[in-house]
PDB file with one MODEL, atoms N, CA, C and O in Angstrom:
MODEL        1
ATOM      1  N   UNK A   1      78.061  79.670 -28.994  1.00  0.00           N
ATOM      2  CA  UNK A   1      78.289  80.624 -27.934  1.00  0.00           C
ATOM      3  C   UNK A   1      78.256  82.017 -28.545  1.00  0.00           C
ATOM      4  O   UNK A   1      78.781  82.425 -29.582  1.00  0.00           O
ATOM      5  N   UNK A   2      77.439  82.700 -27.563  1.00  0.00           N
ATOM      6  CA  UNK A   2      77.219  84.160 -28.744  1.00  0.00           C
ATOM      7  C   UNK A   2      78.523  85.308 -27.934  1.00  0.00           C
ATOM      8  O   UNK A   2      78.950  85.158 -26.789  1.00  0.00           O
ATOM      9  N   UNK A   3      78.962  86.474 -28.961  1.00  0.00           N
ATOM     10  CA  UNK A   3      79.601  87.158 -28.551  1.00  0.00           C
ATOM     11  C   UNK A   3      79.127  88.928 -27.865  1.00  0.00           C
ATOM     12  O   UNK A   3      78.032  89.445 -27.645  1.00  0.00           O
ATOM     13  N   UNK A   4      80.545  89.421 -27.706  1.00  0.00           N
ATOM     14  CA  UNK A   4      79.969  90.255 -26.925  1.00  0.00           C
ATOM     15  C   UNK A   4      80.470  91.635 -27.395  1.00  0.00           C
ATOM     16  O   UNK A   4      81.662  91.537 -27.100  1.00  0.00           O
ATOM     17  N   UNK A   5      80.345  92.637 -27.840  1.00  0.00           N
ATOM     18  CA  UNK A   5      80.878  93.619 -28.727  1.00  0.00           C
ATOM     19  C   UNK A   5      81.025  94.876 -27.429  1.00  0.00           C
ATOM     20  O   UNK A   5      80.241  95.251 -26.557  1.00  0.00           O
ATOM     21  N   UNK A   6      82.400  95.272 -27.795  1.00  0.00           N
ATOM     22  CA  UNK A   6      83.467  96.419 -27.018  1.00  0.00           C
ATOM     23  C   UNK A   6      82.060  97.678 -27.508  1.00  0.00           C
ATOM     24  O   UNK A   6      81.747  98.393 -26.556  1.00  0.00           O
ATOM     25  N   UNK A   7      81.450  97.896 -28.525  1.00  0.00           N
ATOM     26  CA  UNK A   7      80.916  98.959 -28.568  1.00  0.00           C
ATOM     27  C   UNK A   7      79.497  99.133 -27.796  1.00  0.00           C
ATOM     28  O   UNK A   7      78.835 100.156 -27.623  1.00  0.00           O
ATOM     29  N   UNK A   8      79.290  98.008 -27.454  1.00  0.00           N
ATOM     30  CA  UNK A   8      77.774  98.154 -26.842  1.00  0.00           C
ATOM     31  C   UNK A   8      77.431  97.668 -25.406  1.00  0.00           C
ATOM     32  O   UNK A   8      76.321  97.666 -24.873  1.00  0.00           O
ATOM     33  N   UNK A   9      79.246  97.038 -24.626  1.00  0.00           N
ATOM     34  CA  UNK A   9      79.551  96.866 -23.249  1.00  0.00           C
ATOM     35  C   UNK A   9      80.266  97.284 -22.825  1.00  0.00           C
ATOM     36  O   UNK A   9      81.271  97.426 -23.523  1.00  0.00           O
ATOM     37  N   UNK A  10      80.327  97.888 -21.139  1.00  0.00           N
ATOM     38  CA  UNK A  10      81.447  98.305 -20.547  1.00  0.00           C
ATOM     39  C   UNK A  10      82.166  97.348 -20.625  1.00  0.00           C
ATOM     40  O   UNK A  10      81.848  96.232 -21.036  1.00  0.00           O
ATOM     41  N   UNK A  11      83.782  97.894 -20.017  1.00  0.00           N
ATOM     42  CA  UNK A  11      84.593  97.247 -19.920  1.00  0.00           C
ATOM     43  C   UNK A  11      84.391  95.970 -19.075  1.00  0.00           C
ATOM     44  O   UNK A  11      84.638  94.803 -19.381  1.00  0.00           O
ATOM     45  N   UNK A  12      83.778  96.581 -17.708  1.00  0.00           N
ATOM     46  CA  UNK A  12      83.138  95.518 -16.444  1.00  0.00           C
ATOM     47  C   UNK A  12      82.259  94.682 -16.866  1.00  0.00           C
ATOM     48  O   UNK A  12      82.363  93.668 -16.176  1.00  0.00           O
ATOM     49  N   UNK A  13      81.481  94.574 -17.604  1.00  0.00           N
ATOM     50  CA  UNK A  13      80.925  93.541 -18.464  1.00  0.00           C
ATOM     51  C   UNK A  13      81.433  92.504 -19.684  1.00  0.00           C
ATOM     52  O   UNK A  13      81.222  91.303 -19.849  1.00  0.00           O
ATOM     53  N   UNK A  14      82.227  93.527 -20.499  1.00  0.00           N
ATOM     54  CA  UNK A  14      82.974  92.199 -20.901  1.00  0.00           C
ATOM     55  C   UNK A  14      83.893  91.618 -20.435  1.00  0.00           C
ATOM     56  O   UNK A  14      84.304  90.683 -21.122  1.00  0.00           O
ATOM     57  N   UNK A  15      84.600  91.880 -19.137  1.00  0.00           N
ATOM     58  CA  UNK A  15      85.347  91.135 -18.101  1.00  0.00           C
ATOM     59  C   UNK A  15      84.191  90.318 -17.662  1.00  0.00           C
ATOM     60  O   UNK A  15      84.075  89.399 -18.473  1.00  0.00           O
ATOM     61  N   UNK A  16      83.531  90.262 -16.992  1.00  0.00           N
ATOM     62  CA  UNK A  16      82.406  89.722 -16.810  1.00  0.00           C
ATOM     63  C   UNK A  16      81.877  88.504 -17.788  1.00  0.00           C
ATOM     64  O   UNK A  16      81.300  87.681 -17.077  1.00  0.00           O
ATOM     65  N   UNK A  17      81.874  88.205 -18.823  1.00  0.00           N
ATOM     66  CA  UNK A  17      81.376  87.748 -19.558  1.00  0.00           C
ATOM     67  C   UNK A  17      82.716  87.035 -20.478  1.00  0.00           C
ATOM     68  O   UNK A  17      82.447  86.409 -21.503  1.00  0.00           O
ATOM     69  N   UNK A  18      83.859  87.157 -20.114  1.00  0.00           N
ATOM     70  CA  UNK A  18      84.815  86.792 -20.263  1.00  0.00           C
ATOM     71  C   UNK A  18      85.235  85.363 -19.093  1.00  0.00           C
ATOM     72  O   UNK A  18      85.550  84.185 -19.265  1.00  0.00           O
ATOM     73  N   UNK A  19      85.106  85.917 -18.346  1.00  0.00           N
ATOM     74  CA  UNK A  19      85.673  85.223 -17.211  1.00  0.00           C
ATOM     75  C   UNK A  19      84.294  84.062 -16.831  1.00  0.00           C
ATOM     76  O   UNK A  19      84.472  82.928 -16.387  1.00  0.00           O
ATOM     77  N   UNK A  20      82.793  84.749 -17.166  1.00  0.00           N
ATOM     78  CA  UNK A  20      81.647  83.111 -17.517  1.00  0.00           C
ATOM     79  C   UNK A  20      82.393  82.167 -18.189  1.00  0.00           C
ATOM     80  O   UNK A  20      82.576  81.001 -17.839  1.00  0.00           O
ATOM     81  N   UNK A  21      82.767  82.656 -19.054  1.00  0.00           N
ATOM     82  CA  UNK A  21      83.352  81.734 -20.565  1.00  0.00           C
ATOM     83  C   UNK A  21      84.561  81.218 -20.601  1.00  0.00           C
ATOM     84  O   UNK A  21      84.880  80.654 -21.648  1.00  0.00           O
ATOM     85  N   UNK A  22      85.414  81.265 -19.627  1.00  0.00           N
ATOM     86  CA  UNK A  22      86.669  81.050 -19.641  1.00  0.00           C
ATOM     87  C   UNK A  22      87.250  79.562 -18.575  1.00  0.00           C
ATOM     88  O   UNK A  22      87.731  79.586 -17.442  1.00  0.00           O
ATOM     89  N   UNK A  23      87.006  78.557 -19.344  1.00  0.00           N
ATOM     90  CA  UNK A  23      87.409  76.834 -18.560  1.00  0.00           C
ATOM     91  C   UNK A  23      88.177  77.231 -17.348  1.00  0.00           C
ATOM     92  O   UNK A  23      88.015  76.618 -16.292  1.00  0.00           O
ATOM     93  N   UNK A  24      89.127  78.378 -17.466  1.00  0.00           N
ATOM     94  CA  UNK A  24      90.515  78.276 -16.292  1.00  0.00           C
ATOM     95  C   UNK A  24      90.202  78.787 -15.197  1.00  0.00           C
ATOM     96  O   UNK A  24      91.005  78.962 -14.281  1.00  0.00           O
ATOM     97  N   UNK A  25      88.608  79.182 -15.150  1.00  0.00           N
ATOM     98  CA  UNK A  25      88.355  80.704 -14.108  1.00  0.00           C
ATOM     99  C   UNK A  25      87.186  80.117 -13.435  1.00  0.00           C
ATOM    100  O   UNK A  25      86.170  79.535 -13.815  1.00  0.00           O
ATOM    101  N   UNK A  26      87.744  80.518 -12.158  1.00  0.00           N
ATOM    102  CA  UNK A  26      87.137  79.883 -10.757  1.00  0.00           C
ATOM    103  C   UNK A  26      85.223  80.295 -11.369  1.00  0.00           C
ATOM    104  O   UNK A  26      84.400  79.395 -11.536  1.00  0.00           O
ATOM    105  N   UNK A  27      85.032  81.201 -11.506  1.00  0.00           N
ATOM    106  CA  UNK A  27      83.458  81.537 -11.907  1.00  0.00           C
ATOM    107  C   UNK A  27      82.870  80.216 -12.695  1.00  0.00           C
ATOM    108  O   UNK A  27      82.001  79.438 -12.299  1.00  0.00           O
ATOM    109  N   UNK A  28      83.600  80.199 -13.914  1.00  0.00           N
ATOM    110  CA  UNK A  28      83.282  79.346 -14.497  1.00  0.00           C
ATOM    111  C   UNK A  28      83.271  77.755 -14.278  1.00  0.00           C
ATOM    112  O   UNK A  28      82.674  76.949 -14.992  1.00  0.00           O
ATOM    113  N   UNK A  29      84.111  77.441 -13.060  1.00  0.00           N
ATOM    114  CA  UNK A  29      83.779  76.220 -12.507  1.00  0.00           C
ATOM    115  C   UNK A  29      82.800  76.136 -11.535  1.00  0.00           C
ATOM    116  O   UNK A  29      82.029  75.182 -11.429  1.00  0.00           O
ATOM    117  N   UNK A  30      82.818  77.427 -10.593  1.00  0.00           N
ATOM    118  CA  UNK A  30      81.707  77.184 -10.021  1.00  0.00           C
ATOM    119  C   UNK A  30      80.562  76.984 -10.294  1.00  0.00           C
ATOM    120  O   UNK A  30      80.040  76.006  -9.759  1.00  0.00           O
ATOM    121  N   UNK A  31      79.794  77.773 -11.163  1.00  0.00           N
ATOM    122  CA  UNK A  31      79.237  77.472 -13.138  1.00  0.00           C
ATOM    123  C   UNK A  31      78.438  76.462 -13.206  1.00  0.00           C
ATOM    124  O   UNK A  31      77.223  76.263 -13.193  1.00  0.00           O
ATOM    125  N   UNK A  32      80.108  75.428 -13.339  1.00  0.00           N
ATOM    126  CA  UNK A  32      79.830  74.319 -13.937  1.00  0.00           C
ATOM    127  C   UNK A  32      79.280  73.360 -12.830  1.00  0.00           C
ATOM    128  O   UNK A  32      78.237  72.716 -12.946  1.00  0.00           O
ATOM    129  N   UNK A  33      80.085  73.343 -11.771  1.00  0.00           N
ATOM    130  CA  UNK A  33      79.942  72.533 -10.568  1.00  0.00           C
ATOM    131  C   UNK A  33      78.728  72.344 -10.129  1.00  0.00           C
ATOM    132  O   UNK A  33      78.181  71.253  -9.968  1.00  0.00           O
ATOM    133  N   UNK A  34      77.912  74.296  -9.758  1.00  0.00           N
ATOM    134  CA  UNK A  34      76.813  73.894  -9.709  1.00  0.00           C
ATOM    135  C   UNK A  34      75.475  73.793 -10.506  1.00  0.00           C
ATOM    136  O   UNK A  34      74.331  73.939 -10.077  1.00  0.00           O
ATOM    137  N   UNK A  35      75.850  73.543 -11.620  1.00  0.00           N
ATOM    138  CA  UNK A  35      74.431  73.250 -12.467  1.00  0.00           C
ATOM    139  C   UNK A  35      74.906  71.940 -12.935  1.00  0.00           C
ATOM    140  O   UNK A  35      74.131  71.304 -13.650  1.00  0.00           O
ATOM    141  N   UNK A  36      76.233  71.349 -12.606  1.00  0.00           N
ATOM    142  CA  UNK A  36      76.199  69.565 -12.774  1.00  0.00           C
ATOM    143  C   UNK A  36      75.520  69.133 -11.330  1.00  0.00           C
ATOM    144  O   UNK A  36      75.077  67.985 -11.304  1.00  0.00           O
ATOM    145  N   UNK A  37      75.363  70.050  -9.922  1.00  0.00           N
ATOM    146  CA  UNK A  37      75.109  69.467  -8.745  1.00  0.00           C
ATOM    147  C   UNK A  37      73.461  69.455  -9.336  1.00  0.00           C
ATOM    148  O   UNK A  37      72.836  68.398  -9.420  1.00  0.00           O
ATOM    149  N   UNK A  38      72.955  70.596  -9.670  1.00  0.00           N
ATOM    150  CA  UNK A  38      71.290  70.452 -10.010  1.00  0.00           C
ATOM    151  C   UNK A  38      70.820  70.137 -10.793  1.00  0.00           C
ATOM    152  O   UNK A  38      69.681  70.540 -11.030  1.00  0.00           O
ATOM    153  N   UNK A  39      71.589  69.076 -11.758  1.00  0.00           N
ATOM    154  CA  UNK A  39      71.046  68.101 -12.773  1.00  0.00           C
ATOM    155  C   UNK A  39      71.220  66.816 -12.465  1.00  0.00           C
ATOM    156  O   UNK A  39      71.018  65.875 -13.233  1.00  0.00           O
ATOM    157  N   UNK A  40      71.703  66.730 -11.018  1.00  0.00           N
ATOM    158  CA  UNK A  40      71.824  65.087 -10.492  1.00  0.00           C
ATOM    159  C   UNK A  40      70.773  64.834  -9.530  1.00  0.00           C
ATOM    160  O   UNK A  40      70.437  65.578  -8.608  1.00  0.00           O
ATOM    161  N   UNK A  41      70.386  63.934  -9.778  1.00  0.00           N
ATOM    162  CA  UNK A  41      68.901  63.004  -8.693  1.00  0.00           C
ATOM    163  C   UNK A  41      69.607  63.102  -7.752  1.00  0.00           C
ATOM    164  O   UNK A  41      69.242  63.999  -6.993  1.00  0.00           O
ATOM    165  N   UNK A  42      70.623  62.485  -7.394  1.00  0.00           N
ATOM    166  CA  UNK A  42      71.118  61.805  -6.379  1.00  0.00           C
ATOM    167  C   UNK A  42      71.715  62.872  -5.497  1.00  0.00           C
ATOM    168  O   UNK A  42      72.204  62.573  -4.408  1.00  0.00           O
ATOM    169  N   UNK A  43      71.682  64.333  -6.025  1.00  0.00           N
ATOM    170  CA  UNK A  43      72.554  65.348  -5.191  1.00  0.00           C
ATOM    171  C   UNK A  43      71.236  65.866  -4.102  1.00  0.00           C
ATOM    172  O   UNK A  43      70.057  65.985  -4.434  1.00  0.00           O
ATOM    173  N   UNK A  44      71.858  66.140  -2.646  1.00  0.00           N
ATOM    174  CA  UNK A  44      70.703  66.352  -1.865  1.00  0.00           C
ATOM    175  C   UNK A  44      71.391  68.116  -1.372  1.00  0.00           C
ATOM    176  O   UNK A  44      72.378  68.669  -0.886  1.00  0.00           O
ATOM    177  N   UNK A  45      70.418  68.305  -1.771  1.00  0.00           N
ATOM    178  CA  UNK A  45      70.904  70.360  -1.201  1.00  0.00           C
ATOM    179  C   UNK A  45      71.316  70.157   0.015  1.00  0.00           C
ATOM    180  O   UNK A  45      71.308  68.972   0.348  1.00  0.00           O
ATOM    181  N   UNK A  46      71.782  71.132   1.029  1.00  0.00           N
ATOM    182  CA  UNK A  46      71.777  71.536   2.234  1.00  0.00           C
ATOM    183  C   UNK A  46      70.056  71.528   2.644  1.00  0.00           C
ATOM    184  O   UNK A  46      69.629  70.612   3.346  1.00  0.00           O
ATOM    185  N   UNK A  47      69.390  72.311   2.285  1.00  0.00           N
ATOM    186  CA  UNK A  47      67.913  72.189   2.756  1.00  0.00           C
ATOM    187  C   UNK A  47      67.072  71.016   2.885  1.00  0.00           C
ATOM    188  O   UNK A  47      66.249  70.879   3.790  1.00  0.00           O
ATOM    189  N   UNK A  48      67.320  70.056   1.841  1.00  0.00           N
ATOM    190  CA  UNK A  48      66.653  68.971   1.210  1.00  0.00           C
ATOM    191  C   UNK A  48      67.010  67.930   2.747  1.00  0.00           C
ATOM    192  O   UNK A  48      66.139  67.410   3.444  1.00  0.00           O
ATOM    193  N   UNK A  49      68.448  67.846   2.967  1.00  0.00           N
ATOM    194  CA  UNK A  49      68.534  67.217   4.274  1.00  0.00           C
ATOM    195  C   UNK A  49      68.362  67.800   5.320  1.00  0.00           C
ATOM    196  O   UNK A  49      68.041  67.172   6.328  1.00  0.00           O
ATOM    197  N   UNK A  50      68.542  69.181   5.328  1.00  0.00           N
ATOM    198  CA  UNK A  50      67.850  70.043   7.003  1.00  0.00           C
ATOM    199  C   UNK A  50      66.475  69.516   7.334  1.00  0.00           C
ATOM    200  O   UNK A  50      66.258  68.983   8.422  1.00  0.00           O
ATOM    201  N   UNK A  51      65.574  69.654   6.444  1.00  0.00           N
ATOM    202  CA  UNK A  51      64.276  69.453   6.469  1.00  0.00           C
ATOM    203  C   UNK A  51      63.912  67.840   6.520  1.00  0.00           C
ATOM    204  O   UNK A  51      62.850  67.569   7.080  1.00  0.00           O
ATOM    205  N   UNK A  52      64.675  66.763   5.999  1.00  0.00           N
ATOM    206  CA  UNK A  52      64.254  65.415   6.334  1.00  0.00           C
ATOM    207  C   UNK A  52      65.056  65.227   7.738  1.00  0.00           C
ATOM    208  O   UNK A  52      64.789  64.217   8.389  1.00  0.00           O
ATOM    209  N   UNK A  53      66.176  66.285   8.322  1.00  0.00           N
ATOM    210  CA  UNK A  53      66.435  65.836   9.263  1.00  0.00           C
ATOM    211  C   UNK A  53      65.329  66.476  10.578  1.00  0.00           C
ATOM    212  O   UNK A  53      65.469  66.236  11.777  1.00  0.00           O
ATOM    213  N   UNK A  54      64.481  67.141  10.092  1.00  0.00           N
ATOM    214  CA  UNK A  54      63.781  67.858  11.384  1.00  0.00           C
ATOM    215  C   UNK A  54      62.507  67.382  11.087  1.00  0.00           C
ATOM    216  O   UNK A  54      61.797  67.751  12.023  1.00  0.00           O
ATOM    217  N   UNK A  55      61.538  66.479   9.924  1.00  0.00           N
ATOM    218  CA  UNK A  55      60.784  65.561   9.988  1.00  0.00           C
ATOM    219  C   UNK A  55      60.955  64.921  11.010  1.00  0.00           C
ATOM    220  O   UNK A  55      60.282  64.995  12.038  1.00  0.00           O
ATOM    221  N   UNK A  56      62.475  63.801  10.662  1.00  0.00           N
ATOM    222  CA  UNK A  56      62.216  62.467  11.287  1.00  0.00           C
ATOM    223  C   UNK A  56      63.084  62.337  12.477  1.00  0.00           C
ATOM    224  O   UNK A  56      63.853  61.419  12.761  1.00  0.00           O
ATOM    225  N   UNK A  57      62.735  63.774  13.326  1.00  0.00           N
ATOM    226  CA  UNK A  57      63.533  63.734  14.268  1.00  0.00           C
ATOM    227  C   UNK A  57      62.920  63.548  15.710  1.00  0.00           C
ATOM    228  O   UNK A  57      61.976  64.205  16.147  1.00  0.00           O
ATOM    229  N   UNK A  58      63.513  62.679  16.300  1.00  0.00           N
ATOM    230  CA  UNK A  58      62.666  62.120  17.656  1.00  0.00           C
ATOM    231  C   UNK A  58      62.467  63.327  18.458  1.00  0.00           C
ATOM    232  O   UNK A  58      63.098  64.384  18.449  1.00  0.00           O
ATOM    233  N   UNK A  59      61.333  62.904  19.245  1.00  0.00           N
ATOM    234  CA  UNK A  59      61.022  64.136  19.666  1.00  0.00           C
ATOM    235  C   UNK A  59      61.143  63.119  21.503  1.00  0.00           C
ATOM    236  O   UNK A  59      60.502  62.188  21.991  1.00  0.00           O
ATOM    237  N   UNK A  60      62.126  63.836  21.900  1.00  0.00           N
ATOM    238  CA  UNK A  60      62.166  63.386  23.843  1.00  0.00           C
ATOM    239  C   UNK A  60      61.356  63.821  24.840  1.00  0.00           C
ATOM    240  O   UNK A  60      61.331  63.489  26.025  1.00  0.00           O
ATOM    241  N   UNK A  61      60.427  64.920  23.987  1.00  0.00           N
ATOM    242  CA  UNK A  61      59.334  65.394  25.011  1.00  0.00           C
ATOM    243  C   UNK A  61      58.302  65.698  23.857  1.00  0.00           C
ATOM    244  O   UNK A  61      58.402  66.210  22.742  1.00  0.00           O
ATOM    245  N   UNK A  62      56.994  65.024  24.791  1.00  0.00           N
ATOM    246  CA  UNK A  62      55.950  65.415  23.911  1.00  0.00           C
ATOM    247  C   UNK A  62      55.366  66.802  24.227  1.00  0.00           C
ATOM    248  O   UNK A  62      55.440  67.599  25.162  1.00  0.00           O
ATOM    249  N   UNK A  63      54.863  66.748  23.251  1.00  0.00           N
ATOM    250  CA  UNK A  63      54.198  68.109  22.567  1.00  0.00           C
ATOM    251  C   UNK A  63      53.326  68.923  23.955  1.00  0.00           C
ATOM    252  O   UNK A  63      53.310  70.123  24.231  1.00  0.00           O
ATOM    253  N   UNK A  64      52.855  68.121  24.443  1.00  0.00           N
ATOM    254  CA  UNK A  64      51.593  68.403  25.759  1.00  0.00           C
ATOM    255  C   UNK A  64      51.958  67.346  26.974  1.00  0.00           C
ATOM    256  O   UNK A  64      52.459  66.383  26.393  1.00  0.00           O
ATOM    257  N   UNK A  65      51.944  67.138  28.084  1.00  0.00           N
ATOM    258  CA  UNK A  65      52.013  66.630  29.474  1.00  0.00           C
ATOM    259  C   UNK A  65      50.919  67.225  30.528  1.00  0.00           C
ATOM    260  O   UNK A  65      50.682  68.432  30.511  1.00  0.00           O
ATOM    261  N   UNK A  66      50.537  66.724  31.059  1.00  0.00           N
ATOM    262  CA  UNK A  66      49.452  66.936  32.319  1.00  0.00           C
ATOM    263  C   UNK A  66      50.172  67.411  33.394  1.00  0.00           C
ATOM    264  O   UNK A  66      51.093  66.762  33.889  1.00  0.00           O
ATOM    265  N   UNK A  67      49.789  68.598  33.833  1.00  0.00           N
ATOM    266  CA  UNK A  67      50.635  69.019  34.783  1.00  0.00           C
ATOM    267  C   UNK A  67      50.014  68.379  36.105  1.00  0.00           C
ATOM    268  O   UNK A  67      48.974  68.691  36.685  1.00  0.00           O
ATOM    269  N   UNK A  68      51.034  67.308  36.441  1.00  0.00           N
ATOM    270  CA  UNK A  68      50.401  66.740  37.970  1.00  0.00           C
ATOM    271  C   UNK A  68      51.045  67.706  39.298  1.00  0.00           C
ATOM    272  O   UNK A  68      52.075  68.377  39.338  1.00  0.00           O
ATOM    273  N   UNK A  69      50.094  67.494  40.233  1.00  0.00           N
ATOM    274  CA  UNK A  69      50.570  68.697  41.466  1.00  0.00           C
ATOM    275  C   UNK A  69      51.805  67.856  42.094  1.00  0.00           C
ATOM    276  O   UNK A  69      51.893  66.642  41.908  1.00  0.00           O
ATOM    277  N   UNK A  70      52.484  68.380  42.636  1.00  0.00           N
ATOM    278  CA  UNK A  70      53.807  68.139  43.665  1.00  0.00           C
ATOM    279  C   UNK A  70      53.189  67.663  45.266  1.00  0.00           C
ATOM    280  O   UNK A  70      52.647  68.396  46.094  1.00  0.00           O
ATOM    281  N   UNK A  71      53.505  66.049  45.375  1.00  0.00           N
ATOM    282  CA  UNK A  71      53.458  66.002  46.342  1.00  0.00           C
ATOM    283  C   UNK A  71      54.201  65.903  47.339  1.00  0.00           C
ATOM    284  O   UNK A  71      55.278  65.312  47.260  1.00  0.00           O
ATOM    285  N   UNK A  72      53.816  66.399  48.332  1.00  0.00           N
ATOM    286  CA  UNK A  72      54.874  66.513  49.926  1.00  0.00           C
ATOM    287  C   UNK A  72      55.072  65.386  50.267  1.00  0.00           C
ATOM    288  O   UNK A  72      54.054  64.705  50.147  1.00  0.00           O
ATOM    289  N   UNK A  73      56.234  64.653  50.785  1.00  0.00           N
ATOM    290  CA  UNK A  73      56.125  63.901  51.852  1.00  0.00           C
ATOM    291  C   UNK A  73      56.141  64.272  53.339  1.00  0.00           C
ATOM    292  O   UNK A  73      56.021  63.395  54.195  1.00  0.00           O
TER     293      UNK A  73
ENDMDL
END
């Protein structure tokens, strides 16, 4: 893990770069959480299922219909 030197970063950066690196800190789990979610096969994004759900989604009206005239009785 490489470091980060007070003379050549702001303060806001090595807070920054502190808090990447730090097990106890919400950043850093989120971090972790999601680059363990995008190294798993089995994890399906939000998109990944939006999009297989609007493939294979029945459709109750087709695309085109013949417009027949209205008849009177």
């Amino acid at each position: 893990m490489g470091k980060v030197s007070g003379k050549t970063h702001t303060k806001a950066q090595l807070d920054h770069w502190a808090n990447l690196h730090n097990p106890n800190n919400k950043a850093y789990q989120a971090d972790a959480d999601n680059r363990a979610n995008q190294m798993n096969p089995n994890h399906r994004s939000y998109q990944r299922t939006h999009n297989a759900n609007r493939r294979n989604k029945a459709h109750w009206m087709p695309e085109w219909a013949p417009d027949y005239p209205e008849y009177d009785d």
